[in-house]
TIRO-301585 format. One record per residue: residue number from 1; residue in three letters; chain; x negated, y, z negated of N, C-alpha, C in turn. Coordinates in pm, 1 decimal. Layout:
N
R   drenpa   zagu   keba       n.xx       n.yy       n.zz      ca.xx      ca.yy      ca.zz       c.xx       c.yy       c.zz
R      NUM    ALA      A          X          Y          Z          X          Y          Z          X          Y          Z
...
END
This chain:
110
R   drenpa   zagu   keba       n.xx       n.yy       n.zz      ca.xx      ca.yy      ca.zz       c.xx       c.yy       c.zz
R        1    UNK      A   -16075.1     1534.2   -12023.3   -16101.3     1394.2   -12005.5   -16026.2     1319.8   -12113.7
R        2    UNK      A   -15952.2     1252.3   -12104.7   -15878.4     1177.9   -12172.9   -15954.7     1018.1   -12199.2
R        3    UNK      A   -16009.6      935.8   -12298.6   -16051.0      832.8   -12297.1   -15964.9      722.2   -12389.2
R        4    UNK      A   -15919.9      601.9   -12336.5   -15838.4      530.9   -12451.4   -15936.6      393.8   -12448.7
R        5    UNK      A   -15961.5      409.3   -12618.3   -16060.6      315.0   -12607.3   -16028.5      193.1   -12715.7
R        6    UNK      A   -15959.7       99.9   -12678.6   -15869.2      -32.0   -12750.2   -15987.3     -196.2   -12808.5
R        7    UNK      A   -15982.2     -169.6   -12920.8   -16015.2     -265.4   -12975.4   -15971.6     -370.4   -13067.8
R        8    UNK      A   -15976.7     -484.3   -13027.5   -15942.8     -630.0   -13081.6   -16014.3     -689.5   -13090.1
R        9    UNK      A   -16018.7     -775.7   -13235.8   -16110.8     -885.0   -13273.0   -16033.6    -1006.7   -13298.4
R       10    UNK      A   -15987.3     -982.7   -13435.4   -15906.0    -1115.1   -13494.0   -15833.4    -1093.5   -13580.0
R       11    UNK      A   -15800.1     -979.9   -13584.2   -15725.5     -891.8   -13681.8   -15586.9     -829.4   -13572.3
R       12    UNK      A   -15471.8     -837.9   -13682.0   -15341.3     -788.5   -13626.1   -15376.7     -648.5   -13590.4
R       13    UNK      A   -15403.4     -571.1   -13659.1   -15440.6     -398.6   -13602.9   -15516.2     -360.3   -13462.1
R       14    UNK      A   -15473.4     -307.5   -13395.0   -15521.2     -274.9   -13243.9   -15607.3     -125.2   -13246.0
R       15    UNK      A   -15713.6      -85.3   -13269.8   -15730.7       71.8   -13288.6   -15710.1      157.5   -13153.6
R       16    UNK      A   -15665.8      233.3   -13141.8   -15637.7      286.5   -13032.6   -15704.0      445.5   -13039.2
R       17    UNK      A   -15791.1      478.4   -12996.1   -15886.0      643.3   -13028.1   -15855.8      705.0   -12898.0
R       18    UNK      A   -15723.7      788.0   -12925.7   -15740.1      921.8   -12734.4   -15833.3     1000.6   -12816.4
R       19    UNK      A   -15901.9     1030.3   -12735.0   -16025.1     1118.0   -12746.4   -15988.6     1237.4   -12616.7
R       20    UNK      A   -15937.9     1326.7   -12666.1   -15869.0     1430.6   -12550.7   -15995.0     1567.0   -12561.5
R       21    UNK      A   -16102.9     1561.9   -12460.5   -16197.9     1628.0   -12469.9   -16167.9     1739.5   -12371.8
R       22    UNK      A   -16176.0     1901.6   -12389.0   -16209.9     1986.2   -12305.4   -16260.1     2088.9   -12371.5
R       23    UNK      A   -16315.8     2228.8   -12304.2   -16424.4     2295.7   -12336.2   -16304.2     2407.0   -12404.9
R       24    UNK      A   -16359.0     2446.7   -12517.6   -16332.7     2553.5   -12596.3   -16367.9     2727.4   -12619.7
R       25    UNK      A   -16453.1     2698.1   -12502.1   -16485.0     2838.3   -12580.1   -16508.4     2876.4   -12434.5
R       26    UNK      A   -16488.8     2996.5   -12463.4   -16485.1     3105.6   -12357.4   -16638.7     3164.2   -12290.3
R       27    UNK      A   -16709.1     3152.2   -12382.3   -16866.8     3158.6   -12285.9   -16873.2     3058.2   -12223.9
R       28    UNK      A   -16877.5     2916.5   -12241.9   -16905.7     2821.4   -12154.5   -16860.6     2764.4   -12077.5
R       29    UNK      A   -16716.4     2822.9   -12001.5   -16610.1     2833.0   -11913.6   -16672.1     2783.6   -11787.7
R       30    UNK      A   -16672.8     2721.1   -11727.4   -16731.0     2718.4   -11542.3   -16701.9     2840.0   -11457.4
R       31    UNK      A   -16754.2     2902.6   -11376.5   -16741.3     2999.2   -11314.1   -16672.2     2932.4   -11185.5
R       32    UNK      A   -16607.2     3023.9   -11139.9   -16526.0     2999.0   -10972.8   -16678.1     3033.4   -10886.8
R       33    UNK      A   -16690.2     2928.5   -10799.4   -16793.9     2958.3   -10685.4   -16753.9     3094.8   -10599.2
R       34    UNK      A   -16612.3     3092.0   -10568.7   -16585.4     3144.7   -10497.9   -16592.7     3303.0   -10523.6
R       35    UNK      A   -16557.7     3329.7   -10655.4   -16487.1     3459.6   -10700.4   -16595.1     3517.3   -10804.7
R       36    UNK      A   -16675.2     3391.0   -10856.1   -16811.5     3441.2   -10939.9   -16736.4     3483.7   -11067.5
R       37    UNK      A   -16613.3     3463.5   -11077.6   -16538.0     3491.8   -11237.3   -16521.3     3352.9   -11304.9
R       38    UNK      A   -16527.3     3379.9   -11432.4   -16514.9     3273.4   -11498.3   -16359.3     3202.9   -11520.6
R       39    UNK      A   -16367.1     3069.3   -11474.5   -16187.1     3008.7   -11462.6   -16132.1     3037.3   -11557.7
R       40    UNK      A   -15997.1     3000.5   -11548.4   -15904.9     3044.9   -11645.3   -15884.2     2937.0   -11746.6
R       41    UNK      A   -15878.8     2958.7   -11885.3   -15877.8     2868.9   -11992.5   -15743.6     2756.8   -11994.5
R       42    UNK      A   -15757.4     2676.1   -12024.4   -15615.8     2568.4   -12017.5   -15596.5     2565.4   -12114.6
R       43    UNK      A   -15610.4     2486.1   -12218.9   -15573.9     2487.4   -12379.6   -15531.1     2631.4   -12440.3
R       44    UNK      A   -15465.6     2711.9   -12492.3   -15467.2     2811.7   -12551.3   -15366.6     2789.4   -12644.3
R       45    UNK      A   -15364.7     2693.9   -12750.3   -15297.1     2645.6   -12856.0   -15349.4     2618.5   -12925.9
R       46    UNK      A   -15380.7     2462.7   -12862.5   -15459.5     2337.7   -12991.5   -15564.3     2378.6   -13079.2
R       47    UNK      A   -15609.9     2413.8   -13124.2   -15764.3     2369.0   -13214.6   -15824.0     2497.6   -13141.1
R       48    UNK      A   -15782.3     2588.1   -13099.0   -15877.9     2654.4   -12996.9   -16019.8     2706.3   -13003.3
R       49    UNK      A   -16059.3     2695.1   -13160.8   -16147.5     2759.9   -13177.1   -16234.2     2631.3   -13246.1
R       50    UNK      A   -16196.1     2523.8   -13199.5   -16310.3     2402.7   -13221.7   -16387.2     2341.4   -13157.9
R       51    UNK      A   -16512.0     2336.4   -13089.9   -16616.5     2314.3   -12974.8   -16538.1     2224.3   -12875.4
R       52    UNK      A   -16446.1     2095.9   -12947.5   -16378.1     2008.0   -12864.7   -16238.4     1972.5   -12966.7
R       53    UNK      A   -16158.6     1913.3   -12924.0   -16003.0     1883.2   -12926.0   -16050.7     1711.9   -12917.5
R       54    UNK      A   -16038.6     1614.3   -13023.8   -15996.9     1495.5   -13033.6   -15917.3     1461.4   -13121.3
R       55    UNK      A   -15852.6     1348.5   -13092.9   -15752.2     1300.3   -13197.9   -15773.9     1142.6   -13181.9
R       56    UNK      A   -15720.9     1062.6   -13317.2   -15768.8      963.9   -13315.6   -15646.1      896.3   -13381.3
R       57    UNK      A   -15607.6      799.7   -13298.0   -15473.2      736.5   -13323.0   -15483.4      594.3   -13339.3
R       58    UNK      A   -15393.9      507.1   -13460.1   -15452.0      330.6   -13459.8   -15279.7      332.0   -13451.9
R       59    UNK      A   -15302.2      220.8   -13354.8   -15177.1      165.2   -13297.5   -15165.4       14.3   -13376.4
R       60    UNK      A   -15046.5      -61.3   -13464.5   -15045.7     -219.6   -13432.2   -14992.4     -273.0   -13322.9
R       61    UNK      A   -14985.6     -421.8   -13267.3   -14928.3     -485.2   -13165.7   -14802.1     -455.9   -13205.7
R       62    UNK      A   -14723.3     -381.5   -13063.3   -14596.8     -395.5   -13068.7   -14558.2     -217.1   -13073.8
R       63    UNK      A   -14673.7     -138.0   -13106.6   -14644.9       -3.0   -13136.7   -14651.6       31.2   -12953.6
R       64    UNK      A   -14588.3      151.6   -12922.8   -14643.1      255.4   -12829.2   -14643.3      417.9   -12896.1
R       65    UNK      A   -14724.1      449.8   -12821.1   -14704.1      631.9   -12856.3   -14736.7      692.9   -12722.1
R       66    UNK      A   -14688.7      832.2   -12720.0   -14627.6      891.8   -12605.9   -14694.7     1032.2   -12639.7
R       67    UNK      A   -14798.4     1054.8   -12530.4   -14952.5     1139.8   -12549.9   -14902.1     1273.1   -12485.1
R       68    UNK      A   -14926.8     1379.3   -12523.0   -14917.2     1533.1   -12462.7   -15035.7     1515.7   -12357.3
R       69    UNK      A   -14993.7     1607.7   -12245.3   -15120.7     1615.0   -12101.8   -15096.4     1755.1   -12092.8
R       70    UNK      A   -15014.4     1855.0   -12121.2   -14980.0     1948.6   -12089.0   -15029.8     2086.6   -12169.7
R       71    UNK      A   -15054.1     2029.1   -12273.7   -15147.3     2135.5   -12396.7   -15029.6     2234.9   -12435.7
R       72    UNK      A   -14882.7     2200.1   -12395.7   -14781.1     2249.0   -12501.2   -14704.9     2198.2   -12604.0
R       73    UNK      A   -14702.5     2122.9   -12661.5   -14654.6     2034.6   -12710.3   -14690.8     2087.8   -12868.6
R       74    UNK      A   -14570.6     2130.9   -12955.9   -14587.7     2179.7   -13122.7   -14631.1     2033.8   -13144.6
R       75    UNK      A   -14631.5     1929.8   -13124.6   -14632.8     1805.3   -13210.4   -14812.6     1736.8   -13151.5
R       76    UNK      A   -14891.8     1798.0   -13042.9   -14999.6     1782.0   -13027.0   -15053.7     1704.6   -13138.0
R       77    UNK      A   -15140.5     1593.2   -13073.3   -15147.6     1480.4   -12943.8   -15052.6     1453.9   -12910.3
R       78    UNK      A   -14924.3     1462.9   -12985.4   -14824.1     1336.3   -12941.2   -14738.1     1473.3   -12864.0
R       79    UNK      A   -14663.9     1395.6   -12756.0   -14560.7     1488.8   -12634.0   -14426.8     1505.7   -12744.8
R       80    UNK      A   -14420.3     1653.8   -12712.5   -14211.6     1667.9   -12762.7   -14188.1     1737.8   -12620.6
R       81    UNK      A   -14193.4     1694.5   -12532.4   -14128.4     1705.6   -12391.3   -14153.3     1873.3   -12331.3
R       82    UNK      A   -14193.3     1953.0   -12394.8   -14259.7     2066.3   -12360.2   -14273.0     2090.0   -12217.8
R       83    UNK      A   -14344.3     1974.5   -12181.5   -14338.9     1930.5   -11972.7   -14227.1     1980.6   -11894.9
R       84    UNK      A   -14148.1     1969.6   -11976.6   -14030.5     1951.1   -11913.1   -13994.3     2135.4   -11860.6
R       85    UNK      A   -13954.4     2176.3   -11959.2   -13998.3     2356.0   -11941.7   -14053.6     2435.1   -11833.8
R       86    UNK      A   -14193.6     2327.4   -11833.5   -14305.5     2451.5   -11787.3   -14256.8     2387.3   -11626.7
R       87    UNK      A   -14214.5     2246.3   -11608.7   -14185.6     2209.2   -11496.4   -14110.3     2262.4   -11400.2
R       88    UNK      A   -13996.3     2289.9   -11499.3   -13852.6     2363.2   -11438.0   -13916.8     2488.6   -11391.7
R       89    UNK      A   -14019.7     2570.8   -11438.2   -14029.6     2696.1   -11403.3   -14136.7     2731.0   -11310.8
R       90    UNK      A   -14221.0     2563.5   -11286.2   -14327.8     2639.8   -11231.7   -14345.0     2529.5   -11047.2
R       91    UNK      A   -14245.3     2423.4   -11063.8   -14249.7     2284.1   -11019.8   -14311.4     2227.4   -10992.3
R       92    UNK      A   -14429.9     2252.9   -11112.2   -14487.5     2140.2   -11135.4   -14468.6     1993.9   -11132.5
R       93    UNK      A   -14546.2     1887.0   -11216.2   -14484.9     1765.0   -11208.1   -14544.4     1696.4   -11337.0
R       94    UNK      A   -14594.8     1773.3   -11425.6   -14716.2     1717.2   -11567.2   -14592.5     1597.7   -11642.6
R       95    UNK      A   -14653.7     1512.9   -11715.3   -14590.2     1443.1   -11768.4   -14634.7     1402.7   -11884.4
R       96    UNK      A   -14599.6     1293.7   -12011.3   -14691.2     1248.2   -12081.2   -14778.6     1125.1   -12033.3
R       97    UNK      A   -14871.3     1108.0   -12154.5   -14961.0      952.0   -12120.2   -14850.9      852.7   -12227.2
R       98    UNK      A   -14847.3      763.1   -12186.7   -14760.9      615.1   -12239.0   -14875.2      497.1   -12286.6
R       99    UNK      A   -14898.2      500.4   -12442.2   -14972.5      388.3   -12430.3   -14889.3      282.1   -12497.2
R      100    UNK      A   -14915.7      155.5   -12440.9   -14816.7       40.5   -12559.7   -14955.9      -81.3   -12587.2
R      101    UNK      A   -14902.6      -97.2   -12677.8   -14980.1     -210.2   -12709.1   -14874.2     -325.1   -12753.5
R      102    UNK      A   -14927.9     -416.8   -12627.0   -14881.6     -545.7   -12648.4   -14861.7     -617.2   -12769.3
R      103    UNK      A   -14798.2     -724.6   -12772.1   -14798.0     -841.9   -12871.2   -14847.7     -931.7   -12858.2
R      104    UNK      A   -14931.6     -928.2   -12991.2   -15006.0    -1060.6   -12953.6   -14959.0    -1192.1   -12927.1
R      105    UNK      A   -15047.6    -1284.2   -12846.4   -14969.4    -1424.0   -12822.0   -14950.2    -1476.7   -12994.4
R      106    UNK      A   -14831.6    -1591.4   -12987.3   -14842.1    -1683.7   -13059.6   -14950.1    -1786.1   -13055.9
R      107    UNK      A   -14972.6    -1843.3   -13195.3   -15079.7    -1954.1   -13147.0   -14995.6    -2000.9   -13123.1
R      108    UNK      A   -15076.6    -2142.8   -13048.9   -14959.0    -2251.3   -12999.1   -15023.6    -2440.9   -13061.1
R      109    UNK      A   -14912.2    -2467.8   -13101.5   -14932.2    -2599.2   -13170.7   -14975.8    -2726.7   -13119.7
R      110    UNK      A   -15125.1    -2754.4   -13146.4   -15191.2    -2876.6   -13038.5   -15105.2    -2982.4   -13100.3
END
């Protein structure tokens, strides 16, 4: 589950928190209905041995950053194109997440 959760008040700084949540550990895996085996793990890099995987990123107006979805990426959270690889070999279609944060308006002179 990926959550981007953007806050502004009155301040130039935009906080920007991906909160990139999935399950870690191998007992608490979901089982296949079908097959009664437990699914196959996705992450087998990041943090692996930490209950959950978040990262917490503050963006200013005017910044973007460019998010890993693929759980290969040496530079995790952030994408070094890793996608690209697993794409060619598997044809797939994974990509990164793109966040930008706007600029703020100008005031404007009554």
């Amino acid at each position: 589950m990926l959550g981007l959760y953007i806050c502004s008040k009155h301040t130039s700084k935009v906080a920007v928190s991906a909160k990139i949540l999935f399950r870690s550990s191998f007992s608490t895996l979901p089982t296949d209905e079908v097959t009664s085996e437990k699914a196959e793990r996705f992450n087998k890099i990041v943090d692996v041995y930490s209950p959950k995987v978040v990262s917490n990123i503050t963006l200013s107006p005017g910044e973007k950053v460019i998010l890993c979805r693929c759980w290969l990426s040496s530079k995790f959270p952030l994408c070094d194109g890793s996608h690209g690889k697993h794409n060619k070999a598997t044809g797939d279609n994974l990509g990164p997440v793109v966040v930008t944060v706007s600029q703020q308006p100008k005031a404007q002179d009554n």
